[in-house]
N, C-alpha and C positions, 0 to 999 in steps of 0.2 A: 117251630116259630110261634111268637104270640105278638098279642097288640101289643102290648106294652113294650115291647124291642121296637117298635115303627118309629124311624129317625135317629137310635142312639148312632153311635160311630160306629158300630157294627156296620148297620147297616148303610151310611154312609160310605163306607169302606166298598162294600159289595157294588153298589153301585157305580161306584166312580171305576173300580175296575171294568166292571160289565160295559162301560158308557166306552173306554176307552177300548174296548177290545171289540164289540158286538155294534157301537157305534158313534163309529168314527171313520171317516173319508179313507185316509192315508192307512186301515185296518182291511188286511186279509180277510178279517172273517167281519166286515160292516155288510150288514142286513142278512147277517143268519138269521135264521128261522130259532130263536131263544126260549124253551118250555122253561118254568122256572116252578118246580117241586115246591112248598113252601111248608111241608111238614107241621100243618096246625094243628096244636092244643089248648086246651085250657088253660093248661099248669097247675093242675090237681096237687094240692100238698104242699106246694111251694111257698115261702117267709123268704125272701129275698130281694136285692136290689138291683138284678137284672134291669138291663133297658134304661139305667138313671142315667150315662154317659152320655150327654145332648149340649155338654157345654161346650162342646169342639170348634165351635162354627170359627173363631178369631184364628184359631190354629191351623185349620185346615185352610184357611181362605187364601184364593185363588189359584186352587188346584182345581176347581172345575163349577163356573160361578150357576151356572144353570141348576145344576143338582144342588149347591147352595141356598138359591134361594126359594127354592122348591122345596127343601126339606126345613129350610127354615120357615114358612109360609105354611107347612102341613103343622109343626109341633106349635106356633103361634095361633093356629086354630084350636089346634087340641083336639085335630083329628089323626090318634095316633092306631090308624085300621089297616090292617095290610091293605083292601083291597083301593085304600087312599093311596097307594102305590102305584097300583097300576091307572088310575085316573092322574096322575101326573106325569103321563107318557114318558117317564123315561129311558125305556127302552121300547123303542115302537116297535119293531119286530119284537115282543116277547110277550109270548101268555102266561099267567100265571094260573095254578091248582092249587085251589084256595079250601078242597074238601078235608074237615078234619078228621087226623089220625084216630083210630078206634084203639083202643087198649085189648080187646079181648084177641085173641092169634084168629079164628077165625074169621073176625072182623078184617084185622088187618092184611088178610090176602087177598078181600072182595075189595078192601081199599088200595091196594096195589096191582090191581088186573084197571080199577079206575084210571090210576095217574099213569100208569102204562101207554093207555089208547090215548091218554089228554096227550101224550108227548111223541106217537108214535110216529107225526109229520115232520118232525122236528131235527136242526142239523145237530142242536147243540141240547143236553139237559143239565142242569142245575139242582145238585137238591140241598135243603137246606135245612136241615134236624138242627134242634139246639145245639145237641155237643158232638153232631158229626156224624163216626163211625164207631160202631158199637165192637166194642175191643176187652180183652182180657192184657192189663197189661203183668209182664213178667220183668221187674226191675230188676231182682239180678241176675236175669238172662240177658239184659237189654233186646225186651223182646218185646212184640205185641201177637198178638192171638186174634185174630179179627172174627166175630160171631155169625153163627148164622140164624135166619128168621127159623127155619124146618127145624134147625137142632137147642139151637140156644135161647130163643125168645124170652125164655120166663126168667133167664138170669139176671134182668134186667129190671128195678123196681118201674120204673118210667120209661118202657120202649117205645113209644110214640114220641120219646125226644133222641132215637136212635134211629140208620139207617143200617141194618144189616148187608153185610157183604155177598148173599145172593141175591137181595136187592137191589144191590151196585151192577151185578151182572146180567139182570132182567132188562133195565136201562140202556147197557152198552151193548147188548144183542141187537136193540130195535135197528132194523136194518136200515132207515135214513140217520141214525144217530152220529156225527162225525166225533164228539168231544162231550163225553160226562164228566161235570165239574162238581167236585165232593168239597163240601163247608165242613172245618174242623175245628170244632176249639180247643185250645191245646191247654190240658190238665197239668196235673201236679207229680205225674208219675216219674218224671227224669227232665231235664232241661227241653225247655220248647225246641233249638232246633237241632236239640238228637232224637228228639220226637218224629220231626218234619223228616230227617233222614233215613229214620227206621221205619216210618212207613211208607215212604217213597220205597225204600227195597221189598217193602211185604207187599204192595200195588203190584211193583212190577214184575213179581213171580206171575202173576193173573194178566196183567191187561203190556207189559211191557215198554207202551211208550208211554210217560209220564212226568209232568214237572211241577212243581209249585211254589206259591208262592206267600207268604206272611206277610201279615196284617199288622202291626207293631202296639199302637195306639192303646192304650187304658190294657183290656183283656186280651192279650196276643190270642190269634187265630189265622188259621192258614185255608188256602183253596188248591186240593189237587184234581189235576187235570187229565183225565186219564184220555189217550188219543187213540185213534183208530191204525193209524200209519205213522212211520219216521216222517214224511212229508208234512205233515199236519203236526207233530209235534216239532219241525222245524221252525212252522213259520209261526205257530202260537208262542215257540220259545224267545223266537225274536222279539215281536210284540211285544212279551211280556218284560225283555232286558229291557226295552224301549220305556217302558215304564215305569219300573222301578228305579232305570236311571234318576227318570223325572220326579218321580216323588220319594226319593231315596228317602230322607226324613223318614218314611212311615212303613214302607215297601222295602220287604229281602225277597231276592229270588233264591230258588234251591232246583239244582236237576241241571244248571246250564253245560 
């Protein structure tokens, strides 16, 4: 994550989801206990137009006017700061780990024993890498190869915009953890949603109950869900039909 993503439709997106799942009256899981990972960097090396997508606000309107004019009211300041996030309460139950990612492998295991303890109260985590899940993909195996921090780390030019996959399992250990939520942005390797469904199957060899769901809007991106119990991916699963009925426009569910 960086400042300059603060308000695109990314994060628009994430929110509105979070808001209607973590909180909302008529939501199973209103007033989890929400850690929200936020994988900051710099963005060392980067020439690009991430984070321009802010012109959404006519399109998306009145799908959820609060986080509207919140995040319209933040980019109209010109305070585009993560931690402008979390001073605009939009998820009161949720803390955010605002510590940035270290590039060096050493570094990055003192910063992962950090965001560990910051989450280890917590019913739900969230983590939020730029491009997700750090993967070898094999297009014509239709396959993905998912990395690990101990083996694979250096294959990576920029792994501080990755979450490796014993990373994933350090999180869903923490024994109050109900539900680890993985942000994915879905690349160029084979069509986004045979993406979404070849790694719903690589998930659920490891964690088993699992659903997700895409993000449509400008740069398609998906959020999996990986759960602790068939119960909990029951009632998150429903939620989340409940939702992308609603915003269908923008919202695919995958796993129903």
């Amino acid at each position: 994550m960086q400042d300059k993503y603060v308000g695109d439709v990314g994060d628009f997106g994430k929110f509105q989801l979070f808001r209607y799942l973590f909180n909302h009256p008529e939501s199973p899981f209103d007033g989890k206990k929400l850690a929200q990972i936020w994988f900051m960097h710099e963005g060392e090396g980067e020439q690009n137009n991430d984070g321009s997508h802010i012109d959404y606000f006519e399109r998306m309107s009145g799908t959820d006017a609060y986080l509207e004019d919140s995040l319209m009211s933040l980019l109209m300041r010109n305070r585009r700061e993560v931690e402008e996030l979390e001073r605009l309460k939009l998820l009161p139950n949720a803390a955010f780990f605002y510590e940035k990612v270290p590039k060096a492998y050493e570094d990055r295991q003192q910063w992962l024993q950090q965001a560990l303890w910051f989450a280890h109260k917590s019913d739900v985590v969230a983590v939020a890498p730029d491009n997700g899940m750090a993967l070898r993909c094999l297009r014509s195996e239709g396959h993905f190869v998912p990395l690990t921090l101990e083996k694979d780390y250096r294959q990576k030019v920029y792994p501080q915009k990755y979450i490796f996959a014993d990373e994933i399992g350090r999180f869903f250990k923490l024994p109050s953890v109900e539900v680890v939520v993985v942000y994915q942005h879905l690349g160029r390797c084979m069509g986004h949603d045979r993406q979404i469904e070849i790694l719903m199957d690589t998930l659920r060899e490891t964690y088993s109950h699992v659903v997700a769901i895409k993000h449509r809007p400008y740069s398609p991106r998906a959020f999996f869900f990986l759960c602790k119990s068939d119960i909990i991916l029951e009632h998150l699963t429903y939620r989340l039909a409940q939702f992308a009925r609603e915003h269908q426009d923008f919202w695919t569910l995958f796993g129903q």
